[in-house]
Residue frames as a rotation matrix with the C-alpha (Angstrom) as fourth column:
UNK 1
0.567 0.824 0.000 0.00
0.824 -0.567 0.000 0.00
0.000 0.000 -1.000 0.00
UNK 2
0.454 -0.683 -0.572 3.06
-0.096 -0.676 0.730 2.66
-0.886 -0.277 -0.373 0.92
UNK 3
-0.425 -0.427 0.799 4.48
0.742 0.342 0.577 1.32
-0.519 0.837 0.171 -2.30
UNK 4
-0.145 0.602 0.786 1.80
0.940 -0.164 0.298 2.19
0.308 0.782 -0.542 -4.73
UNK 5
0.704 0.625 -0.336 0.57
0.672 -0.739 0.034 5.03
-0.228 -0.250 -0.941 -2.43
UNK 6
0.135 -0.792 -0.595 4.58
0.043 -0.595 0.803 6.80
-0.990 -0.134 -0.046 -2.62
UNK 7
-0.817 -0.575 0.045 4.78
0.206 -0.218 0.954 6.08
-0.539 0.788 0.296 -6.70
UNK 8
0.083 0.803 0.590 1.86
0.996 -0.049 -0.073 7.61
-0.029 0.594 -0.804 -7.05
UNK 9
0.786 -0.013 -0.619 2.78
0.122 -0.977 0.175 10.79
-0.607 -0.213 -0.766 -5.68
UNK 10
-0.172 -0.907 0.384 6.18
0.484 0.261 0.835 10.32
-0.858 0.330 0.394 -7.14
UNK 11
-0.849 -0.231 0.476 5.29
0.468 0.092 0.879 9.61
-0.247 0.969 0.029 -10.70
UNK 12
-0.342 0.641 0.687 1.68
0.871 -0.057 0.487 11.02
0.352 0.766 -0.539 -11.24
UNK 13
0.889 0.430 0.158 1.04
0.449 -0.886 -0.114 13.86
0.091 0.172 -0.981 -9.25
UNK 14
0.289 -0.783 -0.551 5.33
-0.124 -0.601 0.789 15.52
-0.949 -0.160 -0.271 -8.71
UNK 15
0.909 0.321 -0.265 5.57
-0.075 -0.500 -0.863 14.32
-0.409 0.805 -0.431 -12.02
UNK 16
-0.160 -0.987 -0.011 9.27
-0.722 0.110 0.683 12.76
-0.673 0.117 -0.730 -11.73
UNK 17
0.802 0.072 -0.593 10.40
-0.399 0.804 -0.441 9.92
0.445 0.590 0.674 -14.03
UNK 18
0.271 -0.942 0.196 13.75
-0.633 -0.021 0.774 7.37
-0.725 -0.334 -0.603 -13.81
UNK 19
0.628 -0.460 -0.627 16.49
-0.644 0.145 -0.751 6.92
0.437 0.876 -0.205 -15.38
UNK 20
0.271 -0.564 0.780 18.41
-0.844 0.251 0.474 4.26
-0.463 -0.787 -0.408 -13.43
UNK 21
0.844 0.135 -0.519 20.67
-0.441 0.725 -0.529 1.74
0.305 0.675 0.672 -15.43
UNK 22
-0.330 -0.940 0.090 23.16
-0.730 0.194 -0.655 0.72
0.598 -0.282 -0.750 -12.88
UNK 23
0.499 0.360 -0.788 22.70
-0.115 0.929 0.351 -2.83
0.859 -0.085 0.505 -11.15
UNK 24
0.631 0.008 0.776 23.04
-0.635 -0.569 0.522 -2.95
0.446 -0.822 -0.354 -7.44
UNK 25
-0.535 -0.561 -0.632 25.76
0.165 0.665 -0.729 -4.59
0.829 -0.494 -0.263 -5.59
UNK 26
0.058 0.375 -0.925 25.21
0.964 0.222 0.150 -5.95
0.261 -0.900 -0.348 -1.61
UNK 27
0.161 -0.626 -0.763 27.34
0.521 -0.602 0.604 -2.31
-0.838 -0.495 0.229 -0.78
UNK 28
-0.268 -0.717 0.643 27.39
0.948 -0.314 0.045 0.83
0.170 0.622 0.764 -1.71
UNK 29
-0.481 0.171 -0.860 27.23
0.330 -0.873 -0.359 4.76
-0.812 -0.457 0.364 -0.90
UNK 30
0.430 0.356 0.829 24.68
0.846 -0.479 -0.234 6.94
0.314 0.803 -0.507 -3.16
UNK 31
-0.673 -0.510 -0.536 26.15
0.536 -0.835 0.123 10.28
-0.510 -0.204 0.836 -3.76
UNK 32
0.007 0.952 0.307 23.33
0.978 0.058 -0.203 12.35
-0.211 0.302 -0.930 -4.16
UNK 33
-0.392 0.082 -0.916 23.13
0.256 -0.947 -0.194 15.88
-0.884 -0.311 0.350 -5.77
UNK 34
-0.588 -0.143 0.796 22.25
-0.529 -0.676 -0.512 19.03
0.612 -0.723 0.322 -6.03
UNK 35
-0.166 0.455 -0.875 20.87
0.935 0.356 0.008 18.74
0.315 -0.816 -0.484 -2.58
UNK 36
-0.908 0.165 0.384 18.91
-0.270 -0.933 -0.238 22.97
0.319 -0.320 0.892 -2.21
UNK 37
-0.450 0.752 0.481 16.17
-0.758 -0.607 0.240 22.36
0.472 -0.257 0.843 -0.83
UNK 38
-0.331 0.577 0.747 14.14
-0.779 0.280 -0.561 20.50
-0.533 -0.767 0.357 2.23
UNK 39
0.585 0.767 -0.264 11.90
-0.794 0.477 -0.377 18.76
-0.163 0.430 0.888 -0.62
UNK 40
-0.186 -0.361 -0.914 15.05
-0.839 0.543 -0.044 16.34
0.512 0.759 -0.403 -1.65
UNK 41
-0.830 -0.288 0.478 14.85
-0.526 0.692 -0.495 14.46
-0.188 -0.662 -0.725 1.14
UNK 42
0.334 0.922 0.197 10.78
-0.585 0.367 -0.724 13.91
-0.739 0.127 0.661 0.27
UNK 43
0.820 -0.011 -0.573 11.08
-0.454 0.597 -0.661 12.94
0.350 0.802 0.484 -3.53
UNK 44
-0.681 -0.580 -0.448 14.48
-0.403 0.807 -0.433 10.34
0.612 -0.114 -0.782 -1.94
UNK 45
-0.642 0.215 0.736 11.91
-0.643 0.373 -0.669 9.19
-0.418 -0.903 -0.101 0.23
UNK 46
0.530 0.826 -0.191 9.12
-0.576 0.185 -0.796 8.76
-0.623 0.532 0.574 -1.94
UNK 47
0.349 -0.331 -0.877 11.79
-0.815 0.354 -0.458 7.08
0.462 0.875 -0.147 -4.40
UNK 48
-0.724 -0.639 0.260 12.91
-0.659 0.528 -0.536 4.54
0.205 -0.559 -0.803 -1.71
UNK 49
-0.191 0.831 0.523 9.36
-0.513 0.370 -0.774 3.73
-0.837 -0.416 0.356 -1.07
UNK 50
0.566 0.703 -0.431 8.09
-0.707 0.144 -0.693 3.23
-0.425 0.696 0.578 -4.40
UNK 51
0.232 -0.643 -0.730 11.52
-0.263 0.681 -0.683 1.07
0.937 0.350 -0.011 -5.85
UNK 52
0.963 0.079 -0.256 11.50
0.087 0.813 0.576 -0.60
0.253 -0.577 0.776 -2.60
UNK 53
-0.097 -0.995 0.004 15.49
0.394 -0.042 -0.918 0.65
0.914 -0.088 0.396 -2.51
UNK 54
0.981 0.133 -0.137 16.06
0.159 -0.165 0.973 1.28
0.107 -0.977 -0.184 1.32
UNK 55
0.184 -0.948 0.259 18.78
0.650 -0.080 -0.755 3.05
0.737 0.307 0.602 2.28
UNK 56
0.136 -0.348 -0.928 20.53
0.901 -0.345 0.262 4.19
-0.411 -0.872 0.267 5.66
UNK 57
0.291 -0.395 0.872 21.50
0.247 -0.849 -0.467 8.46
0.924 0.351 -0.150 5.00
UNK 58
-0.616 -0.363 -0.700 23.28
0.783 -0.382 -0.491 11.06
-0.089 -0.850 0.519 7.71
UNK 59
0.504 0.839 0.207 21.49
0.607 -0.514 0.606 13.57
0.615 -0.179 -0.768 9.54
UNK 60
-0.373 -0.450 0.812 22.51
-0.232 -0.802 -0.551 16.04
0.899 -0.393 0.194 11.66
UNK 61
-0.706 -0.047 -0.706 22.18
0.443 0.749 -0.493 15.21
0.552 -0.661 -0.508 15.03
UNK 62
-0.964 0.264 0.033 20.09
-0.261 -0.915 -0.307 18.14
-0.051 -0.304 0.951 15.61
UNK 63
-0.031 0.923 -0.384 16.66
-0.738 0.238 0.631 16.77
0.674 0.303 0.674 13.91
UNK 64
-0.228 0.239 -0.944 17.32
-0.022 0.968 0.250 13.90
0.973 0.078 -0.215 16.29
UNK 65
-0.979 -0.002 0.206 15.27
-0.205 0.069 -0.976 14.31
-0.012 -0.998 -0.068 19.59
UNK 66
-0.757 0.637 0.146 12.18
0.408 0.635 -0.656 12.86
-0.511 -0.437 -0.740 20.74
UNK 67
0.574 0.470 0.670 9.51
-0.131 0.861 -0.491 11.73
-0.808 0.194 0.556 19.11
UNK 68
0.684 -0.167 -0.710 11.35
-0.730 -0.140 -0.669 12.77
0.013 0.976 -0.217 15.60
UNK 69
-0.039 -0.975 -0.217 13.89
-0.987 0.004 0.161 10.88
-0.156 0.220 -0.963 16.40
UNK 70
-0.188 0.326 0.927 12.18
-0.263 0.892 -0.367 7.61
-0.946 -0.313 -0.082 16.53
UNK 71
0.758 0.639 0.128 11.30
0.075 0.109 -0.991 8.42
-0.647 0.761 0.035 12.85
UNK 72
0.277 -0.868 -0.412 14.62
-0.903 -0.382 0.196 9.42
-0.328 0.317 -0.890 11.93
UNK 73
-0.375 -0.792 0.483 15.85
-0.724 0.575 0.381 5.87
-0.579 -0.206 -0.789 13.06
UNK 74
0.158 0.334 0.929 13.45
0.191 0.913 -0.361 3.79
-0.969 0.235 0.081 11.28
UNK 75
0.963 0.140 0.230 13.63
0.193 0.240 -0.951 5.18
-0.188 0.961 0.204 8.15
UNK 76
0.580 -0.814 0.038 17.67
0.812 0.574 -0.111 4.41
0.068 0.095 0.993 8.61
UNK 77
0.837 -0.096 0.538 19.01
-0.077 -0.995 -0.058 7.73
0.541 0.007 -0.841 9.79
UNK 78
0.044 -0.839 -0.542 22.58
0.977 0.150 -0.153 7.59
0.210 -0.523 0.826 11.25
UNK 79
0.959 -0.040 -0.280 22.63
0.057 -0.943 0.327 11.14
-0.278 -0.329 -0.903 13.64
UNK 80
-0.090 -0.995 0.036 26.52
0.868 -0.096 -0.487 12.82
0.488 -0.013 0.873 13.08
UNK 81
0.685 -0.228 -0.692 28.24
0.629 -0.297 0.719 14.40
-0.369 -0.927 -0.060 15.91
UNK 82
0.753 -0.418 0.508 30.17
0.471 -0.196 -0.860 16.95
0.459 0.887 0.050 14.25
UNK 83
0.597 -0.401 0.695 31.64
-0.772 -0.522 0.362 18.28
0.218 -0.753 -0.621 17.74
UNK 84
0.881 -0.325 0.342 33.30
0.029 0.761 0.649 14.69
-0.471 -0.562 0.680 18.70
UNK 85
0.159 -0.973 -0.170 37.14
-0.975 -0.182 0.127 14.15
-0.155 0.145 -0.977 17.82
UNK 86
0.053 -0.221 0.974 36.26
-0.142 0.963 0.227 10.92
-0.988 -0.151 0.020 16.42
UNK 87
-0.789 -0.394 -0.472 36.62
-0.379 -0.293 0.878 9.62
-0.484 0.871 0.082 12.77
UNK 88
-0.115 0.942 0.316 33.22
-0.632 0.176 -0.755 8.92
-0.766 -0.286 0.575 11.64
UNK 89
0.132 -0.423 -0.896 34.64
-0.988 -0.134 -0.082 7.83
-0.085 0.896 -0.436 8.39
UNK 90
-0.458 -0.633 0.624 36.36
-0.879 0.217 -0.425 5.49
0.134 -0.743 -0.656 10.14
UNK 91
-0.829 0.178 0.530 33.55
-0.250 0.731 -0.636 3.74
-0.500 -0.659 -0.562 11.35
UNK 92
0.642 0.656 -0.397 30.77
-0.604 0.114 -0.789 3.70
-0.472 0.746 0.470 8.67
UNK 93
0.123 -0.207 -0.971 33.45
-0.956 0.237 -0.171 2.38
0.265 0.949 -0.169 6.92
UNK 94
-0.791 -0.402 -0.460 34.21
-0.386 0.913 -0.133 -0.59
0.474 0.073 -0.878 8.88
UNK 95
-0.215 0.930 0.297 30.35
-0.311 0.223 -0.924 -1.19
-0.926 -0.291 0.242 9.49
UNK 96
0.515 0.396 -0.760 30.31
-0.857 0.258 -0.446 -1.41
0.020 0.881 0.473 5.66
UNK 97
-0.491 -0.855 -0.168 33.11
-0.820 0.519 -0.241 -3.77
0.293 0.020 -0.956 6.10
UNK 98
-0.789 0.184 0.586 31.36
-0.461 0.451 -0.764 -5.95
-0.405 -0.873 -0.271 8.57
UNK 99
-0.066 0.956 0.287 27.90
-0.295 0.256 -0.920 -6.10
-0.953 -0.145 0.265 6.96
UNK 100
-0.451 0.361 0.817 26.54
0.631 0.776 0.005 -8.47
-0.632 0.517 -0.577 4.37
UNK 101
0.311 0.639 0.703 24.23
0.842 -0.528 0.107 -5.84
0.440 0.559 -0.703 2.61
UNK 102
-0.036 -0.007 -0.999 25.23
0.638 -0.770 -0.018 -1.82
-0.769 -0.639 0.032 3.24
UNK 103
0.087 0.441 0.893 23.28
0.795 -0.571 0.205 0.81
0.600 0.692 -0.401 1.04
UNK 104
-0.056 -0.133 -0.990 24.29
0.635 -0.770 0.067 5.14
-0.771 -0.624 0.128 2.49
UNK 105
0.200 0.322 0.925 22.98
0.722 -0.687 0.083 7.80
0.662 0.652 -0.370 0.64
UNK 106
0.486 0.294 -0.823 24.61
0.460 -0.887 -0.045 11.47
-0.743 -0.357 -0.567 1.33
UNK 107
0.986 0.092 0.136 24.93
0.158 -0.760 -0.630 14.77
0.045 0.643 -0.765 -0.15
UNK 108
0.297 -0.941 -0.160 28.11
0.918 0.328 -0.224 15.58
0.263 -0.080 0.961 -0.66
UNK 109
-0.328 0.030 0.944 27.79
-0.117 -0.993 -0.009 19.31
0.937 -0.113 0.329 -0.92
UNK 110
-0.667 -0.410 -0.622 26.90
0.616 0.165 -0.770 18.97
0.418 -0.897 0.143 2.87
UNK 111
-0.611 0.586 -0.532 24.34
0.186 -0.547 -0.816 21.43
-0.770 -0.598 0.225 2.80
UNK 112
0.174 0.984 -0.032 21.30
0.647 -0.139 -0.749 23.51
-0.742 0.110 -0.662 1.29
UNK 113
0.580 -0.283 -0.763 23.41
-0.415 -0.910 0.023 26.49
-0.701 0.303 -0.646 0.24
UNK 114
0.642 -0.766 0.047 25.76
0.155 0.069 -0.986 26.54
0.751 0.640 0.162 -2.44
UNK 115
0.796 -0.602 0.070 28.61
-0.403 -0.439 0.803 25.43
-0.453 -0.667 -0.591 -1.80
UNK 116
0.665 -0.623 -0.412 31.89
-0.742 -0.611 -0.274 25.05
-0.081 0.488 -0.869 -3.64
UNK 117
-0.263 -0.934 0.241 33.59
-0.933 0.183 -0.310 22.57
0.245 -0.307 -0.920 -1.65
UNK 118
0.423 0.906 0.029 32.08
-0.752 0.333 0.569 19.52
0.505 -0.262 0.822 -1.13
UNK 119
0.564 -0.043 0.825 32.40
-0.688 0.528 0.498 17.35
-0.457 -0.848 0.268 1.66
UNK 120
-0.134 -0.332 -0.934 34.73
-0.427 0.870 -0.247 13.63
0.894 0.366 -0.258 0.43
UNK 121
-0.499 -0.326 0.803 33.72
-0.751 0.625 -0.212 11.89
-0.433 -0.709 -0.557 3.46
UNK 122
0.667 0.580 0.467 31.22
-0.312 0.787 -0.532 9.62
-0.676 0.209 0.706 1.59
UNK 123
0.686 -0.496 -0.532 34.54
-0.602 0.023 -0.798 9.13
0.409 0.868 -0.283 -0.83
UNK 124
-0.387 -0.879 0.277 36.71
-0.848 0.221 -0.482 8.43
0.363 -0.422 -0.831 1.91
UNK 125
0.195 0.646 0.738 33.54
-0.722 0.604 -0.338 6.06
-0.664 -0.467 0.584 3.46
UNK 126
0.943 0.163 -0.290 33.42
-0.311 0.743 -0.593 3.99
0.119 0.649 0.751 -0.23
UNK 127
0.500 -0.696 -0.515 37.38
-0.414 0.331 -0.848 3.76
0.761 0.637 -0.123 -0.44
UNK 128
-0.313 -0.802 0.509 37.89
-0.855 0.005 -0.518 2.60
0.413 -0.598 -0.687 2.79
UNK 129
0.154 0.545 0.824 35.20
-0.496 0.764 -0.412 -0.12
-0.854 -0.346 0.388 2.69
UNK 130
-0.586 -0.682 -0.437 35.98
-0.490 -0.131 0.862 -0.79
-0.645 0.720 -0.257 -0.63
UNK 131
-0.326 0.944 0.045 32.57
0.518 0.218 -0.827 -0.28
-0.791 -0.247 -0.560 -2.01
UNK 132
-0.741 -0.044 0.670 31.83
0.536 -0.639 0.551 1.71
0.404 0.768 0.497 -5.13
UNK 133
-0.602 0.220 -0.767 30.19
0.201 -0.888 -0.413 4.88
-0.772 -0.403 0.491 -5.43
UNK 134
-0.291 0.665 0.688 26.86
0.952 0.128 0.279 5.52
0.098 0.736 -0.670 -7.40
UNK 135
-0.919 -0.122 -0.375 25.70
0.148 -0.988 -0.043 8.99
-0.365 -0.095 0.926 -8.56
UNK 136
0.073 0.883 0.464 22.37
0.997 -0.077 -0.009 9.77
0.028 0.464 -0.886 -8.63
UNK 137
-1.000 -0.010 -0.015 21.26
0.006 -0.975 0.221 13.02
-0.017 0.221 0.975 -9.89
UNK 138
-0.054 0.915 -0.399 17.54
0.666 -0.265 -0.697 14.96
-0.744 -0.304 -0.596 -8.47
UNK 139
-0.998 -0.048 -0.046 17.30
0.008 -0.772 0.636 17.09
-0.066 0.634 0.771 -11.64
UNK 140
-0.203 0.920 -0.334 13.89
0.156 -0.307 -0.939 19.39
-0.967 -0.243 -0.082 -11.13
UNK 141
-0.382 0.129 -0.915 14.50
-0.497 -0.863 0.086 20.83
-0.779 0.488 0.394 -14.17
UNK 142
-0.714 -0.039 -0.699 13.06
-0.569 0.614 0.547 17.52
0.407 0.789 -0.461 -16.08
UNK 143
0.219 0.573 0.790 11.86
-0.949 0.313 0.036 16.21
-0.227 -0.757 0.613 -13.06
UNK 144
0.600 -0.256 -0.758 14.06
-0.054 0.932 -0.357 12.90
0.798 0.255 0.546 -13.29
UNK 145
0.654 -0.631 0.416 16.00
-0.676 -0.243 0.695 10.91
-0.338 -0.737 -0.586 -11.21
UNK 146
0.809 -0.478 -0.341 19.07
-0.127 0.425 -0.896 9.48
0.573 0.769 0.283 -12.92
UNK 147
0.308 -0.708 0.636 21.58
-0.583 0.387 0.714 6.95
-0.752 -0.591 -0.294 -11.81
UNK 148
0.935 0.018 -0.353 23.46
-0.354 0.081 -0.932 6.24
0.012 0.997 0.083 -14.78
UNK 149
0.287 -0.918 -0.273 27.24
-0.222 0.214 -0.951 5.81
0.932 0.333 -0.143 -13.37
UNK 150
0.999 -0.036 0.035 29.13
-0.033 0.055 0.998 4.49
-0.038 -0.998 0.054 -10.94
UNK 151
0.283 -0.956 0.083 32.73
-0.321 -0.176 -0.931 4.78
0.904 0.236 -0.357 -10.01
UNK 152
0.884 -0.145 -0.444 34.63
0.458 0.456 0.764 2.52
0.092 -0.878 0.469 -7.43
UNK 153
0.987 -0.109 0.119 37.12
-0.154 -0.864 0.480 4.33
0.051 -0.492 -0.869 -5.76
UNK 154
0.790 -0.516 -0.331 40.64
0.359 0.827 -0.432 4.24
0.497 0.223 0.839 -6.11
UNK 155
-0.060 -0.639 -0.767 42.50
0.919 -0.336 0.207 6.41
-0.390 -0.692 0.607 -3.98
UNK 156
-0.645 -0.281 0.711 42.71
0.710 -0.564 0.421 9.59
0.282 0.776 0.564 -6.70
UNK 157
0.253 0.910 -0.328 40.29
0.831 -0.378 -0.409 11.86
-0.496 -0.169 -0.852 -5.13
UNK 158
-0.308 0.016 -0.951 41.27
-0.060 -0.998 0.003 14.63
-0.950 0.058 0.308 -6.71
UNK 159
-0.856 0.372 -0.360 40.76
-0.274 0.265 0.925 13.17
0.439 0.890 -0.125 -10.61
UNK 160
-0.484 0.865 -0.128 37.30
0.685 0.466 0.560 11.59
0.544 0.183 -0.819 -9.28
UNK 161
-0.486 0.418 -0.768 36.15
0.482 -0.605 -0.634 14.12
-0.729 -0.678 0.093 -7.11
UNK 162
-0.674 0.100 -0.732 36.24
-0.661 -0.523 0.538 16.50
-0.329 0.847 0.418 -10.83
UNK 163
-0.929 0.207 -0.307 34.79
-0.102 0.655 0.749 13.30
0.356 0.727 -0.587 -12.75
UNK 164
-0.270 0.951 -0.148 31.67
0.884 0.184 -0.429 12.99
-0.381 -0.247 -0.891 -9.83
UNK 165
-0.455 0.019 -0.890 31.45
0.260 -0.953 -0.153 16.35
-0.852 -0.301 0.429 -10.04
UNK 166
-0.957 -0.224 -0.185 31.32
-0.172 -0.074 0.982 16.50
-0.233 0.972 0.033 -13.66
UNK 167
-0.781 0.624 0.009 28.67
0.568 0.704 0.426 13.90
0.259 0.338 -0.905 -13.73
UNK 168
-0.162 0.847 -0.507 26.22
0.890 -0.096 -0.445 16.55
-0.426 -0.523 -0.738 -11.73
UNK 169
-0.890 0.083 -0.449 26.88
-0.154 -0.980 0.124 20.12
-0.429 0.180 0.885 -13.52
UNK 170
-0.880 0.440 -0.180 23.13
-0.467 -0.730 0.499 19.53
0.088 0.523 0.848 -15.74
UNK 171
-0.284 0.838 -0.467 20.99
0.792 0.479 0.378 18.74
0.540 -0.262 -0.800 -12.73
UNK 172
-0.078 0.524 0.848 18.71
-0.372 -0.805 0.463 21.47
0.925 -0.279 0.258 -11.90
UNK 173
-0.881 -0.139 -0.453 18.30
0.434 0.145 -0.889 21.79
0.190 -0.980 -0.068 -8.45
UNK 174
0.159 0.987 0.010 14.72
0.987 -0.160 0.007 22.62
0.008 0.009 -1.000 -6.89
UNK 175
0.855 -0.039 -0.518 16.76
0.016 -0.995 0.101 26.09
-0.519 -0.095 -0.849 -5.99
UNK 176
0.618 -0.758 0.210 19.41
0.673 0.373 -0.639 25.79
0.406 0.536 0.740 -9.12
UNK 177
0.559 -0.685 0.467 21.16
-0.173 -0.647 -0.743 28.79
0.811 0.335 -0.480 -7.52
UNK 178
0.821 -0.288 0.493 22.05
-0.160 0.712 0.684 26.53
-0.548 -0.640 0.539 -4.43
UNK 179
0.864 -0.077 0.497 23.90
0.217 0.949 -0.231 24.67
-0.454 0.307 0.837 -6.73
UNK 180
0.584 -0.725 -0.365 27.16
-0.811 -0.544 -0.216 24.67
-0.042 0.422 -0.906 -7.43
UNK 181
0.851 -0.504 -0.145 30.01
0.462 0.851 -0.249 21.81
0.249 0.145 0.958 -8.52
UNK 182
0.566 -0.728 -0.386 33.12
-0.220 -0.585 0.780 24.67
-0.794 -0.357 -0.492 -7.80
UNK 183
-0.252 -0.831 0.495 34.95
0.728 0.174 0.663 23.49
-0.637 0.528 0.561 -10.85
């Protein structure tokens, strides 16, 4: 019922479509972007529901207090402590290590705003579990969601960082001036 009821909203009244020709291993990290606006997190929900794809993501630890947080956790939130002197990296990665089946969707850009720089911990997360790295793109401006490449990590971040990058410059964000790749 949550199925059908999420790819209805999805596909007939938001009006999205997909493009998704990559085949899922047990493990791997979605790099999702642009990421401007509140709504991505809906239409990745609604897309998780409707293709049954479940996937853990990070949250600020803020959104996580009582009752919300109970909702966070089920639908596979992981809170991050950004005050702690610890290497979250670190660990995600050797949880991916550990586990039979591990699926982590985050933004790399790290926020809402435009920003330039984007985060490489979900880079540093894939090459230290040795796990590839899938790139979906939220492009309003078509209203698609496209997962077309994927790119297992080899240590180069600075040549793949450009190449993910690359792969996102002509997806509209819901707010396209958010959006930025910095190259």
């Amino acid at each position: 019922m949550l199925q059908r009821l999420s790819a209805w909203l999805l596909f007939n009244v938001l009006g999205f479509t997909i493009e998704d020709t990559i085949e899922k291993p047990n493990k791997y990290i979605i790099a999702l972007a642009p990421h401007t606006s509140n709504w991505d997190f809906i239409i990745g929900q609604l897309y998780a529901q409707a293709t049954g794809l479940r996937t853990d993501f990070l949250m600020k630890r803020e959104w996580f207090f009582w009752p919300l947080s109970l909702l966070w956790q089920r639908m596979g939130g992981i809170p991050v402590f950004r005050e702690k002197n610890m290497s979250m990296t670190d660990a995600i990665a050797q949880s991916a290590r550990k586990s039979q089946s591990f699926r982590l969707c985050i933004t790399p850009e790290g926020t809402r705003k435009r920003q330039p720089e984007w985060k490489k911990g979900f880079y540093y997360i894939a090459l230290k579990a040795e796990i590839p790295i899938l790139l979906y793109g939220l492009d309003y401006g078509n209203r698609r969601i496209v997962c077309t490449r994927m790119i297992m990590p080899t240590g180069d971040i600075e040549s793949e960082l450009t190449e993910i990058k690359r792969y996102f410059e002509t997806f509209k964000g819901k707010h396209p001036e958010n959006f930025t790749t910095g190259l």
